[in-house]
Residue frames relative to the residue before (quaternion, step in Angstrom):
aa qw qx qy qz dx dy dz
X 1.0000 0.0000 0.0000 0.0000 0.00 0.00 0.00
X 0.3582 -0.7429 0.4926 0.2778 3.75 -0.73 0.83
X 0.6411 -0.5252 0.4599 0.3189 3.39 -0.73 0.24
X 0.2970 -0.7471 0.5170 0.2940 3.73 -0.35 1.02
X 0.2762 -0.6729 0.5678 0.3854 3.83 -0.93 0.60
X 0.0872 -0.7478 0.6553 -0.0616 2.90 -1.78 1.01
X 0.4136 -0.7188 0.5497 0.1003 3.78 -0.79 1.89
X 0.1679 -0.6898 0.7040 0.0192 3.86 -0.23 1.15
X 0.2905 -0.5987 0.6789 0.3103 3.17 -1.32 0.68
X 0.7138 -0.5129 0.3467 0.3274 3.52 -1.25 1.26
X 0.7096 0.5393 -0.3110 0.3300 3.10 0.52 -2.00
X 0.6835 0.6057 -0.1232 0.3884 3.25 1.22 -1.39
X 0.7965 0.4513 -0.0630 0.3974 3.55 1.25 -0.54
X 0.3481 0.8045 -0.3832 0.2912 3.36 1.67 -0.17
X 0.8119 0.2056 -0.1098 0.5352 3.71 0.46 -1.04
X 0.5263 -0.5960 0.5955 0.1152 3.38 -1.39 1.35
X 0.0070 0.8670 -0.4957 0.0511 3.91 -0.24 1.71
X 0.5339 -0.6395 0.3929 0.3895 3.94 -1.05 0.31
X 0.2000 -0.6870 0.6900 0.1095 3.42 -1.14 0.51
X 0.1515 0.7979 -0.5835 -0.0026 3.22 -0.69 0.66
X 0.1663 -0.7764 0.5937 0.1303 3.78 -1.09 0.71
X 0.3002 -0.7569 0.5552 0.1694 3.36 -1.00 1.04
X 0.4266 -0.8128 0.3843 0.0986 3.80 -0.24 1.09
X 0.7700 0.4114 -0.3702 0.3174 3.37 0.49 0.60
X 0.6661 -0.6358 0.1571 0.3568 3.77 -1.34 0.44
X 0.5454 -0.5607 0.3850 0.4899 3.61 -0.70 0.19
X 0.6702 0.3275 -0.5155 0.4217 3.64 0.02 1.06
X 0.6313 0.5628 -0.3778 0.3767 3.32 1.01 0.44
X 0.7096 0.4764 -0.4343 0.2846 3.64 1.36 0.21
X 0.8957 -0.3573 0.0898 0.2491 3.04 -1.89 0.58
X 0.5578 0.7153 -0.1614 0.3888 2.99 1.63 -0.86
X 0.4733 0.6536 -0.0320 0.5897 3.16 2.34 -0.95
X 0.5973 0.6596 -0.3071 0.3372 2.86 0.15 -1.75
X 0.7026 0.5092 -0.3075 0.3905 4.30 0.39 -0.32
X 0.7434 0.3075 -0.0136 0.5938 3.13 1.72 -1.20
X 0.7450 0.2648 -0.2724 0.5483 3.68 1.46 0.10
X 0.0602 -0.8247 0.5527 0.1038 3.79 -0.15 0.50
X 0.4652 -0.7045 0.4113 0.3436 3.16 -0.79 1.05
X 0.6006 0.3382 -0.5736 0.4426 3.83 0.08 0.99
X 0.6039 0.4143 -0.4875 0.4754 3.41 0.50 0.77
X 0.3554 0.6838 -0.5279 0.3569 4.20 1.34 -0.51
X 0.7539 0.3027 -0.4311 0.3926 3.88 -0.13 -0.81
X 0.5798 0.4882 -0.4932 0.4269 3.99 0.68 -0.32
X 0.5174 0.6374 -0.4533 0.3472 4.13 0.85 -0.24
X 0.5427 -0.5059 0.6252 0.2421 3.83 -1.17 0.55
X 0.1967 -0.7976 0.5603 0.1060 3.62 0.01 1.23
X 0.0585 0.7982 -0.5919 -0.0952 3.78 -1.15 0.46
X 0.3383 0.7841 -0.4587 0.2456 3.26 1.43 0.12
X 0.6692 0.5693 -0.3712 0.3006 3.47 0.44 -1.09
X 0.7071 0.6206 -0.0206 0.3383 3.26 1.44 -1.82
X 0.4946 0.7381 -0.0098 0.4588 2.65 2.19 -1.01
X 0.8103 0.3187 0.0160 0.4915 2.78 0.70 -1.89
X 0.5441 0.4503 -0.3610 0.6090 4.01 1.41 -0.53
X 0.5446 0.4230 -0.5467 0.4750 3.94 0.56 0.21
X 0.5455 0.5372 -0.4733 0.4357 3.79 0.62 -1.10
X 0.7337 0.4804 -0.3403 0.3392 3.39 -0.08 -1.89
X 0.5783 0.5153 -0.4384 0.4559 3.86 0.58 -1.46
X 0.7056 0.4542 -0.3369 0.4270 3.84 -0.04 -1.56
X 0.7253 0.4837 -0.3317 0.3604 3.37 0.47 -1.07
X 0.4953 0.7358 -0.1795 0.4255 3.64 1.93 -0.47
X 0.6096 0.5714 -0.1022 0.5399 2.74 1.37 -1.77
X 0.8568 0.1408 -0.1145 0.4827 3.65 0.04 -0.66
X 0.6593 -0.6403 0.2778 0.2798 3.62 0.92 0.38
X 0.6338 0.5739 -0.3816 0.3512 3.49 1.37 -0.16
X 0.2830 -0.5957 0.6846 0.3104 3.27 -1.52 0.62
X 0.1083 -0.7324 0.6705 0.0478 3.37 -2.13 0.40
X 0.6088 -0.5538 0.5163 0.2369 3.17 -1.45 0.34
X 0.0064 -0.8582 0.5097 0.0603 3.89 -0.43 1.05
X 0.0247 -0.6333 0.7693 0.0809 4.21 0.22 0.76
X 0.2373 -0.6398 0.7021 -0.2038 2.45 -1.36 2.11
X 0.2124 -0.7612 0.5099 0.3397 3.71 -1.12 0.98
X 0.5580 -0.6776 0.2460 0.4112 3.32 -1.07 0.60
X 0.3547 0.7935 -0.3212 0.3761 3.66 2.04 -0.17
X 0.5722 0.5137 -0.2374 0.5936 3.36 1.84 -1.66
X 0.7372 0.4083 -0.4224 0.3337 3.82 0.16 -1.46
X 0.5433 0.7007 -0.3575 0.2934 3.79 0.93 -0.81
X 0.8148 0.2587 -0.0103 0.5188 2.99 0.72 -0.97
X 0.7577 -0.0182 -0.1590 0.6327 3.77 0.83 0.50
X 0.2454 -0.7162 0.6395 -0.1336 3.24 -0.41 2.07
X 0.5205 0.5245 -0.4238 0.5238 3.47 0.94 -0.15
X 0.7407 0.3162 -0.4016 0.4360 3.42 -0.26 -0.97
X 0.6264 0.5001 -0.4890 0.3440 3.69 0.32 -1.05
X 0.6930 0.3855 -0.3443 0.5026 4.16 0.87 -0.90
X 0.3986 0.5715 -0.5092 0.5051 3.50 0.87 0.46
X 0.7710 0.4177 -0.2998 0.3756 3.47 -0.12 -1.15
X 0.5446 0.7025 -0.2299 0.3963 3.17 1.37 -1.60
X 0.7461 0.5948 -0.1354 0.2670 3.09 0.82 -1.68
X 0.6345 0.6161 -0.0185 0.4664 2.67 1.39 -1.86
X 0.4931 -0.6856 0.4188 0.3338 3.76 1.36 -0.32
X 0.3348 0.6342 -0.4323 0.5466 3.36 1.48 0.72
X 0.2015 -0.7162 0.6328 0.2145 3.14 -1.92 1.16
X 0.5352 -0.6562 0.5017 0.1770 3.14 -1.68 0.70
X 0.0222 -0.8102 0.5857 0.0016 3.78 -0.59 0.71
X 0.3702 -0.6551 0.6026 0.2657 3.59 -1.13 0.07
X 0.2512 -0.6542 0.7127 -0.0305 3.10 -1.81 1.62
X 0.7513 -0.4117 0.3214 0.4035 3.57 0.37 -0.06
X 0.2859 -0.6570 0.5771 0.3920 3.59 -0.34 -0.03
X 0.8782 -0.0532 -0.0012 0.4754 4.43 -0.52 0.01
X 0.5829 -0.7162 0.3697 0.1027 3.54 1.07 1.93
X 0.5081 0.6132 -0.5848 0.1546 3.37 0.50 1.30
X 0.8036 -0.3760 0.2751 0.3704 3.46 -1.03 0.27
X 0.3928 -0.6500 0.5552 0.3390 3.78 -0.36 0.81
X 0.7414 0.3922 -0.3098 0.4478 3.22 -0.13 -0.84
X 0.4602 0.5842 -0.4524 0.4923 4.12 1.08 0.17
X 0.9527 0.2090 -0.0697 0.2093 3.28 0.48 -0.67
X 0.7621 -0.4795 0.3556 0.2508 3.04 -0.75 0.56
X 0.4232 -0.6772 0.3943 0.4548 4.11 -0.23 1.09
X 0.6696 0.5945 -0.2708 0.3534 3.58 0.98 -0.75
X 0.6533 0.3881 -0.2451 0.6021 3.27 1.29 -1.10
X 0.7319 0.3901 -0.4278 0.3593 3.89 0.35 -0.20
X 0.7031 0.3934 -0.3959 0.4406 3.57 0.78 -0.49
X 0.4376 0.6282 -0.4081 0.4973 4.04 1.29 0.18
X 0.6389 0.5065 -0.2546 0.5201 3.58 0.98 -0.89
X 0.7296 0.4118 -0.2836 0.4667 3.35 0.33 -1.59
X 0.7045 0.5032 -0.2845 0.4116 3.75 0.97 -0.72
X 0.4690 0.6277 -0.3608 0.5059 3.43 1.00 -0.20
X 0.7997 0.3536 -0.1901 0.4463 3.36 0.35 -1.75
X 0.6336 0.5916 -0.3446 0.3603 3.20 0.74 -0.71
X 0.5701 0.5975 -0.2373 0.5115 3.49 1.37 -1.10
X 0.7878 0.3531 -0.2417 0.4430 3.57 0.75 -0.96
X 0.5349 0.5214 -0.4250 0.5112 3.70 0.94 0.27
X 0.7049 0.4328 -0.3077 0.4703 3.34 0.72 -1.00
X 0.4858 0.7533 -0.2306 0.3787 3.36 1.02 -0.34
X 0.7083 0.4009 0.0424 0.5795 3.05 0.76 -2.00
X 0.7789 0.4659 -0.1657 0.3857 3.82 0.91 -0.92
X 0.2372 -0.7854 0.5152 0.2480 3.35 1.83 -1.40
X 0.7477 0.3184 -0.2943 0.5029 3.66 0.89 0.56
X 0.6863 -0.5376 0.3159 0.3743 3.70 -0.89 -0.20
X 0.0777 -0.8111 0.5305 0.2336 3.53 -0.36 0.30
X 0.2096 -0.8665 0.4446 0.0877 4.00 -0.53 1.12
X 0.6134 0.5436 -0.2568 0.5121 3.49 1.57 -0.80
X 0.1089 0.7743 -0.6130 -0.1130 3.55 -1.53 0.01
X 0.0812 -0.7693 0.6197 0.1326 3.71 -0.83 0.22
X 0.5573 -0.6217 0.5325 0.1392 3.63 -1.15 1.12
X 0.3642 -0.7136 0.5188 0.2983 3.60 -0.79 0.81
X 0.8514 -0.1013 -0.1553 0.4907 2.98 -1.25 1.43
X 0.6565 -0.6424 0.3303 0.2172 3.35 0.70 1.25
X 0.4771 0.7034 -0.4299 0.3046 3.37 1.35 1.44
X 0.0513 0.6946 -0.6407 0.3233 3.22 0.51 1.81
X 0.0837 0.7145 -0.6736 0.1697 4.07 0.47 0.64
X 0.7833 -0.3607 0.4340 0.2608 3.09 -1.98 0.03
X 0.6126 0.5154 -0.1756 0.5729 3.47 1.34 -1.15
X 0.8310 0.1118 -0.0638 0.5412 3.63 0.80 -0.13
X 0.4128 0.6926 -0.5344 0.2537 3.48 1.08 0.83
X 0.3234 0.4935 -0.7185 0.3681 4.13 0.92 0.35
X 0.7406 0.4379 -0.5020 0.0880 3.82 -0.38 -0.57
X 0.5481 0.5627 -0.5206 0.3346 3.36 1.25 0.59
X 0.5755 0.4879 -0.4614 0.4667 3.86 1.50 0.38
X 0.7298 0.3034 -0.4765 0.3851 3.55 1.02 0.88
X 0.2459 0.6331 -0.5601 0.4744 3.14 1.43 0.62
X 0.6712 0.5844 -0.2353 0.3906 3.78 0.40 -1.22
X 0.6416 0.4158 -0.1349 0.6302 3.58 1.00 -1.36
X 0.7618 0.4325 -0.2051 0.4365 3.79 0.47 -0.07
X 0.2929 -0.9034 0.2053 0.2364 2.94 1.88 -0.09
X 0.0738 0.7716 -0.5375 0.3321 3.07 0.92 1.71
X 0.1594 -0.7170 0.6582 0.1648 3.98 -0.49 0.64
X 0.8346 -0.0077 -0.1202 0.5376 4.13 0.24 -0.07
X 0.1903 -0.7297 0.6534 0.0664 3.11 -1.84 0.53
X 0.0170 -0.8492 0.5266 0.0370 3.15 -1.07 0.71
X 0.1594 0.8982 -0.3445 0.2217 3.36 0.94 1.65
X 0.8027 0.3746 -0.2121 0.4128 3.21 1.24 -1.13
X 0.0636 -0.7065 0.7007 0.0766 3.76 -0.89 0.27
X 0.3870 -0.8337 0.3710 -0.1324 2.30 -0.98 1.92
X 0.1086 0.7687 -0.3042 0.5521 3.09 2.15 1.68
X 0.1401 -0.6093 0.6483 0.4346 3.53 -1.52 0.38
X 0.0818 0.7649 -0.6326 -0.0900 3.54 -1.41 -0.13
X 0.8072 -0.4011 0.2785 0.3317 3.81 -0.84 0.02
X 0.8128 0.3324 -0.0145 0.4781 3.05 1.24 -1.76
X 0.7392 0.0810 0.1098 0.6596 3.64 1.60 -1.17
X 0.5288 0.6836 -0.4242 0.2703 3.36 -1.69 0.17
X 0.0544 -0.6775 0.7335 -0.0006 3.33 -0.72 1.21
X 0.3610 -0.7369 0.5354 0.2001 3.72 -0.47 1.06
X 0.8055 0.4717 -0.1568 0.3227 3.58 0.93 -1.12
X 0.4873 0.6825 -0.3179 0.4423 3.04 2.15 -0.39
X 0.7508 -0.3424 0.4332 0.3625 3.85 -1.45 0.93
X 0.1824 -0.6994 0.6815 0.1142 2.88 -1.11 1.49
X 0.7453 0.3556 -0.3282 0.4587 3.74 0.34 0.11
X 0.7080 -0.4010 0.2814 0.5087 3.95 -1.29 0.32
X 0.0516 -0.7848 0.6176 0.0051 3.52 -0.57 0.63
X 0.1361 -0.6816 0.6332 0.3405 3.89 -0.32 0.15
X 0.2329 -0.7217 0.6312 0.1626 3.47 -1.87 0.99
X 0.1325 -0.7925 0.5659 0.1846 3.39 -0.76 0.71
X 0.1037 0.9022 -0.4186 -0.0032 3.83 -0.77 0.95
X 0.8448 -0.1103 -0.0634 0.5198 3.40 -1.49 1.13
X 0.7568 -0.4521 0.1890 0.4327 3.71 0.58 1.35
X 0.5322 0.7098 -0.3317 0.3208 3.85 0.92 -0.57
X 0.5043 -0.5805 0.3024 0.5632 3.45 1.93 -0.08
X 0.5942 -0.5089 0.5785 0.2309 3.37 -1.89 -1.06
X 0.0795 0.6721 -0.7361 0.0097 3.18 -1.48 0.95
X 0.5232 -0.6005 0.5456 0.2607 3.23 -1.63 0.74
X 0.2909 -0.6936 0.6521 0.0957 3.58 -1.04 1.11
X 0.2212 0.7527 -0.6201 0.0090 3.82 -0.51 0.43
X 0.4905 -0.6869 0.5293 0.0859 3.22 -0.20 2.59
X 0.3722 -0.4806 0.7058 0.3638 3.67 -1.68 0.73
X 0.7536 -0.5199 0.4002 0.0407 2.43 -2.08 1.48
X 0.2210 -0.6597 0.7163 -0.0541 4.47 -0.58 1.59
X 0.0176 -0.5606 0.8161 0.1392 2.88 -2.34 -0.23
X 0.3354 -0.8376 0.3917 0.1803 3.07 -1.22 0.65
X 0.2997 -0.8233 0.4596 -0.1454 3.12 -0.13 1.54
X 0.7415 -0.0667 0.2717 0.6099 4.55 -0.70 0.43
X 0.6330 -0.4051 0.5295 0.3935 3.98 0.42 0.93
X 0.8105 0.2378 -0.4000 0.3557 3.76 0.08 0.96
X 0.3988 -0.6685 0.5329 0.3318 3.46 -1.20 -0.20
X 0.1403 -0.7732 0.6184 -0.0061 3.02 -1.22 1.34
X 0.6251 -0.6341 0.3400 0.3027 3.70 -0.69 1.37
X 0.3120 0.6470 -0.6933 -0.0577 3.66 -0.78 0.21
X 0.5890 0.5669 -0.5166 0.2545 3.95 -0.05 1.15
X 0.8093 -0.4933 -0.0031 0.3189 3.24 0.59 1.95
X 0.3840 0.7025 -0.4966 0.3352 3.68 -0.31 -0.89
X 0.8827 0.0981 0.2996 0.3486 2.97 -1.78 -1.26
X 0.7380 0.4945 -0.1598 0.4304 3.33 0.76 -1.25
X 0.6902 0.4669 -0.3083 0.4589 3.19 0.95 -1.10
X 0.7605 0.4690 -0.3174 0.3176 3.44 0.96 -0.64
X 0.6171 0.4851 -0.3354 0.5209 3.50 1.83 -0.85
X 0.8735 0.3247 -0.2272 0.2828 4.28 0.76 -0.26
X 0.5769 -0.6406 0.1407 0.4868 3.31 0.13 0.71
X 0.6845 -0.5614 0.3201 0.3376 3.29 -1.50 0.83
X 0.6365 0.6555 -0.2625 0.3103 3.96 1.53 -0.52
X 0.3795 0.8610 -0.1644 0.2961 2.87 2.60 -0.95
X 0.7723 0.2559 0.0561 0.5788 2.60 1.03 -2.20
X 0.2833 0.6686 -0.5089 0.4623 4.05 1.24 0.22
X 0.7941 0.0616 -0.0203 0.6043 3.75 0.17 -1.56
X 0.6613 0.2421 -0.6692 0.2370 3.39 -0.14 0.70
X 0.5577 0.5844 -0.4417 0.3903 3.65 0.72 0.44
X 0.6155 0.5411 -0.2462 0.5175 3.43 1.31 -0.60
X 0.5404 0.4868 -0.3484 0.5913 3.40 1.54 -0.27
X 0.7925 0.3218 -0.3555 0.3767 3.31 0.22 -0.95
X 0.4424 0.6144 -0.4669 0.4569 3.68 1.10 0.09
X 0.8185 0.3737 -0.1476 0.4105 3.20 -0.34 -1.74
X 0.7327 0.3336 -0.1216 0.5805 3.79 0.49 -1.52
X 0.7458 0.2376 -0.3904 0.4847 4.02 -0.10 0.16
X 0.5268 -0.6097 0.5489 0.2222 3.11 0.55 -1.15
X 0.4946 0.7381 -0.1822 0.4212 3.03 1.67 -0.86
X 0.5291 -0.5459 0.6138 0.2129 3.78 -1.36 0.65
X 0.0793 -0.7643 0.5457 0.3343 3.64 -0.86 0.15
X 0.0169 -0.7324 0.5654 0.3790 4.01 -0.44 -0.21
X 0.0393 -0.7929 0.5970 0.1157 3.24 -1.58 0.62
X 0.2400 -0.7856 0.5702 0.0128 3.86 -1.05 0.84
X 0.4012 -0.6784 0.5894 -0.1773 2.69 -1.08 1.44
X 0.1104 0.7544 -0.6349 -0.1253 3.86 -1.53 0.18
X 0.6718 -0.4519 0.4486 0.3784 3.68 -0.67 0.30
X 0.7894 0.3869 -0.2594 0.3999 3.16 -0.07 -0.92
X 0.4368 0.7244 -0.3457 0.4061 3.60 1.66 -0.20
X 0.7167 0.3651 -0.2389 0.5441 3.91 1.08 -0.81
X 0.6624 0.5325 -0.3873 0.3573 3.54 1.11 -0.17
X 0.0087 0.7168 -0.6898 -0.1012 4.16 0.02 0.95
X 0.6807 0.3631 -0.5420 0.3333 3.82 0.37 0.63
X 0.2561 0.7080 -0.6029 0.2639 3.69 0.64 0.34
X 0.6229 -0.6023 0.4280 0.2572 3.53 -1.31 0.65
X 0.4244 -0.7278 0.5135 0.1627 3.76 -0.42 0.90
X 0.1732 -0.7311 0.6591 0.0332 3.56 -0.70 1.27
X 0.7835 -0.3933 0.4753 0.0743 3.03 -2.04 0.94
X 0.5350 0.7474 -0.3068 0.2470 3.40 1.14 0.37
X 0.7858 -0.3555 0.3243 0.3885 3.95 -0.52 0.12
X 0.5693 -0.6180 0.4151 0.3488 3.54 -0.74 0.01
X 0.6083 0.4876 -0.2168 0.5876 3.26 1.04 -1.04
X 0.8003 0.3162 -0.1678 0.4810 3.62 0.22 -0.31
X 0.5172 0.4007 -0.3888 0.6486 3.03 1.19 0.03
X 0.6324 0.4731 -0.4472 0.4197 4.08 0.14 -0.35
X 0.6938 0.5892 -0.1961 0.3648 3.25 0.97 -1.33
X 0.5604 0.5395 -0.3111 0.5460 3.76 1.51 -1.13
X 0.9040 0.3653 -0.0125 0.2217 3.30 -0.11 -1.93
X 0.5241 0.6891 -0.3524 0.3555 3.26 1.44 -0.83
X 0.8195 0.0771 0.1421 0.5499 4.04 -0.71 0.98
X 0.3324 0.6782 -0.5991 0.2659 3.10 0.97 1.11
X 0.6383 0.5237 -0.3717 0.4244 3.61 1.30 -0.97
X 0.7413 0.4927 -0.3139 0.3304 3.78 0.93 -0.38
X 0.4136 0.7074 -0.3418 0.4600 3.68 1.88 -0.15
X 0.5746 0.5369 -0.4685 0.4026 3.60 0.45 0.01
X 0.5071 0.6993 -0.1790 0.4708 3.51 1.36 -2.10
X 0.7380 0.4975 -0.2015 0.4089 3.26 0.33 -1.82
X 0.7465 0.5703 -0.1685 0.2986 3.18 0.67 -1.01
X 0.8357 0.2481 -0.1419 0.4690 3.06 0.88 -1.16
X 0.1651 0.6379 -0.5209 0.5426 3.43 2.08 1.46
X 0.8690 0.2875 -0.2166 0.3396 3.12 0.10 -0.95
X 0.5014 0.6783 -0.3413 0.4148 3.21 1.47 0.52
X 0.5105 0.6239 -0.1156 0.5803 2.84 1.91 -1.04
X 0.7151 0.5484 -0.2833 0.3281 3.42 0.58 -1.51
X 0.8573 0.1297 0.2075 0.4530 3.13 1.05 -1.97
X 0.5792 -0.5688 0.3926 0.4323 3.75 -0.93 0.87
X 0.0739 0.8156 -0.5738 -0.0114 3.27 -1.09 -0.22
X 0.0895 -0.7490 0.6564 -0.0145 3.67 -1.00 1.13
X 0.7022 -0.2637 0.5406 0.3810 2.66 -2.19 -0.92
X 0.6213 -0.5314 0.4436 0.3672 3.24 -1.36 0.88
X 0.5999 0.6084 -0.2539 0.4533 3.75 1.08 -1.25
X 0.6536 0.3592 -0.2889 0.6003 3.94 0.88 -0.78
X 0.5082 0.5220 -0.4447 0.5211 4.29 0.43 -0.73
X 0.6220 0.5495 -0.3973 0.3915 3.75 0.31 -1.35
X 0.8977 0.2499 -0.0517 0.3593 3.06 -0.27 -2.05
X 0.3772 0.7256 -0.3230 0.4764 3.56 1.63 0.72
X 0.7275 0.2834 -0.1092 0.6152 3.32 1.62 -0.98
C-alpha cells in the first residue's frame, strides 16, 4: 500500500512524536477486571486481531510507524499478528503478559509476569524487546521499585507513569518529559511519562485513551502543538484497538465505567486519523534517539 500523501501544516509538524498502541481486547481492561477474570478471557469473542490489522492498514495509509506494547496473553495466542506488526516496520514493546495492576503484585509475582511476556515476544519476533508500559499505568509511588526490575530484566525505556492525579494511577509531581531514572545501583532506564500540559498549576492529560474520546479533538490539536513549538517537548500518545470498535460486545459494568469505555467510540477512528494528519509520528525507539 503506498503511503497516502498528507500536507501537515508546518507549524504543526516540526517535532518527530511517539505513537504508542496498547495491545489488548476490550474485555481485558482494568476497569473490568471485577466482572471478567482472567480464567474466563479465552471464553470472550476476541477482536483484537481485527482490531489491530485496522490500526496497522491506517497506520499504512498515512505512513507512520509506531510502537505496539503487546500483552504477552495476546502474543501467545496470535504470533501472526505480532509478525504483522514486526513486519510492517513497527516496534514491539512489552505490556505485561495477563494486565494486572503493578501495585497488585508482589516483587516476585511482577517481575515473573513481566518475564514471561517479555520472553514470549522475543520469541515470536526473534529480536529484543527494550520498552515496557504498566497496565493501566500503575507505576505510582507505592509501586515505583518496579522500575529497578524493569532494569534487572533488561528493559532500556518505560513508559508507565502519567504524571496526573486520577483514581487508578499517577504521580502528579513526577517529570513531565523523558527523564532517565537511576536506581538503588541496579543502573538506568529512561521513563518517558504520557504526555500533560500545564494548565491553573496542574497537569491535564493530552495522551489519548479515554480522554481523547471524552474531549474534544481541538484540546489535544493545541495542547500538542504547544508542547512542540512552546516546550520543545515530544508528545507520547496511546491508543488501544478496541477503541475504533463501537461494535464490541457491552459488559455488565457500572455507570462510571461504562461512560468511560463506550462514550465516542463511533467517533475515535475520525479522531484518529486527524491526528495523523496533524502530526509526525514514530516509534518510541526513533522519539528516544531524537532527543
Amino acid at each position: 500500500m503506498n503511503p497516502k500523501l498528507v500536507t501537515r501544516d508546518p507549524q504543526l509538524a516540526t517535532m518527530l512524536n511517539a505513537l504508542t498502541i496498547d495491545v489488548e481486547d476490550y474485555f481485558m481492561v482494568s476497569a473490568f477486571a471485577d466482572k471478567v477474570k482472567f480464567e474466563d478471557w479465552h471464553t470472550f469473542e476476541s477482536r483484537v486481531e481485527g482490531n489491530t490489522c485496522r490500526i496497522l492498514d491506517l497506520l499504512d495509509e498515512y505512513g507512520v510507524k509506531a510502537t505496539f506494547f503487546v500483552l504477552g496473553w495476546v502474543a501467545e495466542r496470535y504470533p501472526k499478528l505480532i509478525k504483522d506488526i514486526q513486519r510492517r516496520g513497527h516496534e514491539l514493546a512489552c505490556h505485561g503478559y495477563n494486565h494486572r495492576l503493578v501495585y497488585d503484585l508482589s516483587y516476585d509475582e511482577f517481575r515473573k509476569d513481566t518475564r514471561k511476556a517479555k520472553k514470549i515476544i522475543e520469541d515470536v519476533a526473534g529480536e529484543p524487546v527494550i520498552g515496557y508500559r504498566a497496565t493501566s499505568y500503575s507505576i505510582t509511588k507505592e509501586s515505583f521499585w518496579a522500575l529497578d526490575i524493569l532494569i534487572e530484566e533488561g528493559f532500556k525505556y518505560d513508559s508507565s507513569i502519567f504524571p496526573i492525579i486520577h483514581d487508578r494511577y499517577g504521580i502528579k509531581d513526577f517529570s513531565r518529559f523523558p527523564v532517565k531514572v537511576n536506581l538503588n545501583g541496579a543502573g538506568g532506564i529512561l521513563e518517558f511519562p504520557l504526555s500533560t500540559i500545564r494548565l491553573f498549576n496542574s497537569n491535564f492529560p493530552i495522551a489519548g485513551g479515554g480522554y481523547f474520546r471524552l474531549f474534544p479533538y481541538i484540546f489535544f490539536k493545541k495542547g500538542i502543538k504547544r508542547l512542540n513549538n512552546h516546550e520543545k517537548q515530544p508528545a507520547i500518545f496511546y491508543f488501544h484497538p478496541w477503541e475504533i470498535d463501537p461494535e464490541q460486545p457491552v459488559q455488565n459494568v457500572g455507570w462510571k465505567t461504562r461512560f468511560r469505555h463506550y462514550t465516542n467510540l463511533h467517533k475515535t477512528e475520525d479522531r484518529f486519523k486527524r491526528l495523523l494528519s496533524d502530526f509526525r509520528w514514530g516509534r518510541v525507539s526513533d522519539v528516544i534517539r531524537d532527543i
